[in-house]
C-alpha positions as protocol buffer text, in pm:
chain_id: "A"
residue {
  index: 1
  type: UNK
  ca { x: -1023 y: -233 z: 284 }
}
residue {
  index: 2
  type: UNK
  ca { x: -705 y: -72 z: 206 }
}
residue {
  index: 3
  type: UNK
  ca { x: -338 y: 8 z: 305 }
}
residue {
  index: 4
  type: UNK
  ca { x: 39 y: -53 z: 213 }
}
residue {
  index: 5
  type: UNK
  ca { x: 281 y: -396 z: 252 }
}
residue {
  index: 6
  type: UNK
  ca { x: 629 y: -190 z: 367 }
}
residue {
  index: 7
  type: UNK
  ca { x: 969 y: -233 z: 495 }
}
residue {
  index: 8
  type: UNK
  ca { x: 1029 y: -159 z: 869 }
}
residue {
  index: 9
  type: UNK
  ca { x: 1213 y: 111 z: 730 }
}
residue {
  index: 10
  type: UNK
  ca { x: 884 y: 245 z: 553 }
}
residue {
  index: 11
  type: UNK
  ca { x: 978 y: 136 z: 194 }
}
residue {
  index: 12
  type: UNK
  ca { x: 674 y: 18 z: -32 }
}
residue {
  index: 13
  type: UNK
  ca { x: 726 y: -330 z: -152 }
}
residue {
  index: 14
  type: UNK
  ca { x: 547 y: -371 z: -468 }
}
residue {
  index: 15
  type: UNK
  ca { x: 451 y: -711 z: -625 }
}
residue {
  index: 16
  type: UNK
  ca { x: 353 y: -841 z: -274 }
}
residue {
  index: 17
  type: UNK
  ca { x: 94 y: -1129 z: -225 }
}
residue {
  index: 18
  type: UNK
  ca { x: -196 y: -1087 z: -1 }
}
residue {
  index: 19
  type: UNK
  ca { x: -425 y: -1359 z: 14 }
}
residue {
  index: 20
  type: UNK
  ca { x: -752 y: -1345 z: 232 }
}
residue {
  index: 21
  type: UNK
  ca { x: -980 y: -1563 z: 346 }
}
residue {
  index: 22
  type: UNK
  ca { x: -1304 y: -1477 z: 544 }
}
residue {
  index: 23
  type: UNK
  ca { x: -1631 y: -1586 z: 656 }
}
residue {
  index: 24
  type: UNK
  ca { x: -2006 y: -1511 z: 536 }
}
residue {
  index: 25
  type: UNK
  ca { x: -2265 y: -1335 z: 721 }
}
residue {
  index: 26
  type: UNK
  ca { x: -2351 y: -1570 z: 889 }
}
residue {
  index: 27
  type: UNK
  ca { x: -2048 y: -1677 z: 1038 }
}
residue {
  index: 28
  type: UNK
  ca { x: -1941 y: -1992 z: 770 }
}
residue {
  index: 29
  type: UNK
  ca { x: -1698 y: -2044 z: 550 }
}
residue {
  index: 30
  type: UNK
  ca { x: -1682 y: -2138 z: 159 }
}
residue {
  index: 31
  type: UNK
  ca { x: -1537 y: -2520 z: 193 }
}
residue {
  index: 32
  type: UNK
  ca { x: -1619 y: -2602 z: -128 }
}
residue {
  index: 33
  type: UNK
  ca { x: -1549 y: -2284 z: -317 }
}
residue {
  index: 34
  type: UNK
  ca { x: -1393 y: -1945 z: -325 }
}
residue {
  index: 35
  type: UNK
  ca { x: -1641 y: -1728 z: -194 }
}
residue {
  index: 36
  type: UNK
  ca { x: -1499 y: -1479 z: 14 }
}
residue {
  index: 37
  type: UNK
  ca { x: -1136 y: -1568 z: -67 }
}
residue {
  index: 38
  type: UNK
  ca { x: -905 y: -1403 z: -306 }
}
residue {
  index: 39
  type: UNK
  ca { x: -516 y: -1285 z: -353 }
}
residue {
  index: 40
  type: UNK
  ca { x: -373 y: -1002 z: -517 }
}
residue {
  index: 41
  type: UNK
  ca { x: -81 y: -826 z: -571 }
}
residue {
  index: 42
  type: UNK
  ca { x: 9 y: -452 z: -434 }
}
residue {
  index: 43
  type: UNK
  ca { x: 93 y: -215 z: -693 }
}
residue {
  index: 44
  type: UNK
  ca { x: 471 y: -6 z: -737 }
}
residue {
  index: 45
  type: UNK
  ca { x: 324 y: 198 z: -444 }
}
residue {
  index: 46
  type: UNK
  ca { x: 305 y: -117 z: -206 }
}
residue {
  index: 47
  type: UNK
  ca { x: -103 y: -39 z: -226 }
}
residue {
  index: 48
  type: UNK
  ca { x: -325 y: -261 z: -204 }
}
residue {
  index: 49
  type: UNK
  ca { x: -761 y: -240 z: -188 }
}
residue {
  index: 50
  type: UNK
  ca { x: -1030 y: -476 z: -171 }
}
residue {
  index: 51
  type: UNK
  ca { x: -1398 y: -476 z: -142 }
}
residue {
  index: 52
  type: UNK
  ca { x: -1558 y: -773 z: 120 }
}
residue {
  index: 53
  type: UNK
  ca { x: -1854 y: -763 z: 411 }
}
residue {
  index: 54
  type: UNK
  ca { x: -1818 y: -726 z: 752 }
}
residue {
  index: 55
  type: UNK
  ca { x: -1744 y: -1093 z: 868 }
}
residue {
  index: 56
  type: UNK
  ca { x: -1973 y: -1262 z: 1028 }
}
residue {
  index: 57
  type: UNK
  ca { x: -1925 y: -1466 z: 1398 }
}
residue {
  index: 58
  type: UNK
  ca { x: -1774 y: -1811 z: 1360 }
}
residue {
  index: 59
  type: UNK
  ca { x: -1800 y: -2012 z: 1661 }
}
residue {
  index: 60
  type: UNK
  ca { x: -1537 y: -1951 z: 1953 }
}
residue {
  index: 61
  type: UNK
  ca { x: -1428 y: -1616 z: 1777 }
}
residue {
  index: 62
  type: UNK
  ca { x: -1454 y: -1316 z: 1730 }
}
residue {
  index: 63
  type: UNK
  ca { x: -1468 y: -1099 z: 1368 }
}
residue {
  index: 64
  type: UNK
  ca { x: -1139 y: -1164 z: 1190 }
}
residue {
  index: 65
  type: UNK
  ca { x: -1006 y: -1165 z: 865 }
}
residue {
  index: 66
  type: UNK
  ca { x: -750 y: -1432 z: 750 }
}
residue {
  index: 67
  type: UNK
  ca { x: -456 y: -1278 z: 597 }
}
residue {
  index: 68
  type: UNK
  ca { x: -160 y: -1402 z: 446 }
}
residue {
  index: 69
  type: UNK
  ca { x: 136 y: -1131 z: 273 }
}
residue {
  index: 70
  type: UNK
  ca { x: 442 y: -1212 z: 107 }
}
residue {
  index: 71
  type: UNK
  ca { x: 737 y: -992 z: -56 }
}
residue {
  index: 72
  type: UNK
  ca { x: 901 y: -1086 z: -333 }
}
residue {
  index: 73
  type: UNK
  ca { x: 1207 y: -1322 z: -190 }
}
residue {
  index: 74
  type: UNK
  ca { x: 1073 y: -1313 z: 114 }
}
residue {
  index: 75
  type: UNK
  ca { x: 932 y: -1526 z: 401 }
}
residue {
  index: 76
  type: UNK
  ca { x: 518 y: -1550 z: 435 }
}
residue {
  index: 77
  type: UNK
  ca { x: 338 y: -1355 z: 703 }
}
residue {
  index: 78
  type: UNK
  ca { x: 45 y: -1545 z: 817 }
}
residue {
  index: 79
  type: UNK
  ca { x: -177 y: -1381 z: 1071 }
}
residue {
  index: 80
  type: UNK
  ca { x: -575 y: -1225 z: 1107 }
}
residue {
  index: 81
  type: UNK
  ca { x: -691 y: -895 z: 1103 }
}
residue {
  index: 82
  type: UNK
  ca { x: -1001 y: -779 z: 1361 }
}
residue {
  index: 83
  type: UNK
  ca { x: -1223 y: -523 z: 1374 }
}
residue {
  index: 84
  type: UNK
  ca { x: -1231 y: -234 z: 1662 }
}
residue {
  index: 85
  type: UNK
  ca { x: -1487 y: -230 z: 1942 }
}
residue {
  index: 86
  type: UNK
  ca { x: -1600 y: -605 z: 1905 }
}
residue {
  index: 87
  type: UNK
  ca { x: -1733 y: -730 z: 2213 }
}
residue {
  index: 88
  type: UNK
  ca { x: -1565 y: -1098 z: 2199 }
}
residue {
  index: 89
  type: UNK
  ca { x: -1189 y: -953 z: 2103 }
}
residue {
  index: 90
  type: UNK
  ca { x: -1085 y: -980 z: 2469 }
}
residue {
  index: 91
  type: UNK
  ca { x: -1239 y: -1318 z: 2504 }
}
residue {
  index: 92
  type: UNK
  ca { x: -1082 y: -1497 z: 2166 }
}
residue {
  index: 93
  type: UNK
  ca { x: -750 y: -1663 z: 2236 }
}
residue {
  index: 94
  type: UNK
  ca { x: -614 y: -1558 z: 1932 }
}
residue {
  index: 95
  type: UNK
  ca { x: -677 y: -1143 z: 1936 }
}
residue {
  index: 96
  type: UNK
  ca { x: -402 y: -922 z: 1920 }
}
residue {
  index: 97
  type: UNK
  ca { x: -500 y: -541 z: 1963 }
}
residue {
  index: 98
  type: UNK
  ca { x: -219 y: -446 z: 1746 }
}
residue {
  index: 99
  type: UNK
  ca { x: -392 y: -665 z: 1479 }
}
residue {
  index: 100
  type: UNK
  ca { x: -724 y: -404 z: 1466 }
}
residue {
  index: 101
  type: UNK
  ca { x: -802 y: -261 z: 1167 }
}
residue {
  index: 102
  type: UNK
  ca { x: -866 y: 120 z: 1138 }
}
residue {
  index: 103
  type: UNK
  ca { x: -1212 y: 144 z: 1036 }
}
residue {
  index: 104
  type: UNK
  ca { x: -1476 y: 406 z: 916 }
}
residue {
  index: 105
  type: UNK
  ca { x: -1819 y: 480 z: 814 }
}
residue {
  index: 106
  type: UNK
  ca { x: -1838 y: 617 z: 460 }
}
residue {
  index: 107
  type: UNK
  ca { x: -2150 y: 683 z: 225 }
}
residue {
  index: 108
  type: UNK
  ca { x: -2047 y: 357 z: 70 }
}
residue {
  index: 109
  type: UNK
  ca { x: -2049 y: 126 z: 363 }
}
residue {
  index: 110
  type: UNK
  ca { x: -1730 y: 115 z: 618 }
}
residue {
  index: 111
  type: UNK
  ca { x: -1391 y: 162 z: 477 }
}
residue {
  index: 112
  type: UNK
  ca { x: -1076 y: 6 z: 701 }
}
residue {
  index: 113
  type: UNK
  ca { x: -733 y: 10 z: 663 }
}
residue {
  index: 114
  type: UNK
  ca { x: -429 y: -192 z: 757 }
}
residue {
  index: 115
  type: UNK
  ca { x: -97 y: -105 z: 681 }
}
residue {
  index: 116
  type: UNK
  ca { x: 179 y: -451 z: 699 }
}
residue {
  index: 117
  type: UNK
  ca { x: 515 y: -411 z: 759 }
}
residue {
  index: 118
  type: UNK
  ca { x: 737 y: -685 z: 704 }
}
């Protein structure tokens, strides 16, 4: 997964947070641990890449990714991310189609990308 934390004016903001949080395979999450959750800051480009598996299905939802960005100095975003072409993304009371990540197959597995603008 990869994209860019910008401005609405399309300015990179480097040293931004993102912090995600995700299910396993099999639809669970780490309680008890950190699997499957991480943070990291974007680079002087406002770049940012990680490497995770397709979510699995929690109960009541759909795929989604847990995402949380913050700016320097400024507020948090908290929202989820989902994945195109799922068949329970109209059905979950939480899916937003804006919130769809771009995604593609690759040699390497699929590669998505989400770009935030704050």
């Amino acid at each position: 997964m990869t994209g860019q934390v910008l401005t609405t004016d399309c300015v990179p903001l480097a040293n931004s947070l993102i912090d995600v949080w995700q299910t396993d395979a099999q639809g669970r999450y780490d309680n008890t641990g950190n699997k499957l959750r991480g943070h990291q800051f974007t680079d002087v480009k406002g770049r940012y890449w990680l490497e995770t598996i397709v979510p699995g299905l929690y109960p009541g939802r759909t795929r989604h990714l847990h995402i949380k960005v913050q700016a320097p100095n400024r507020p948090v975003l908290t929202t989820q991310l989902y994945l195109p072409e799922e068949p329970l993304n109209e059905s979950d009371f939480l899916f937003q189609p804006e919130l769809i990540m771009a995604i593609q197959d690759t040699a390497d597995g699929k590669q998505a990308r989400f770009d935030f603008v704050l």
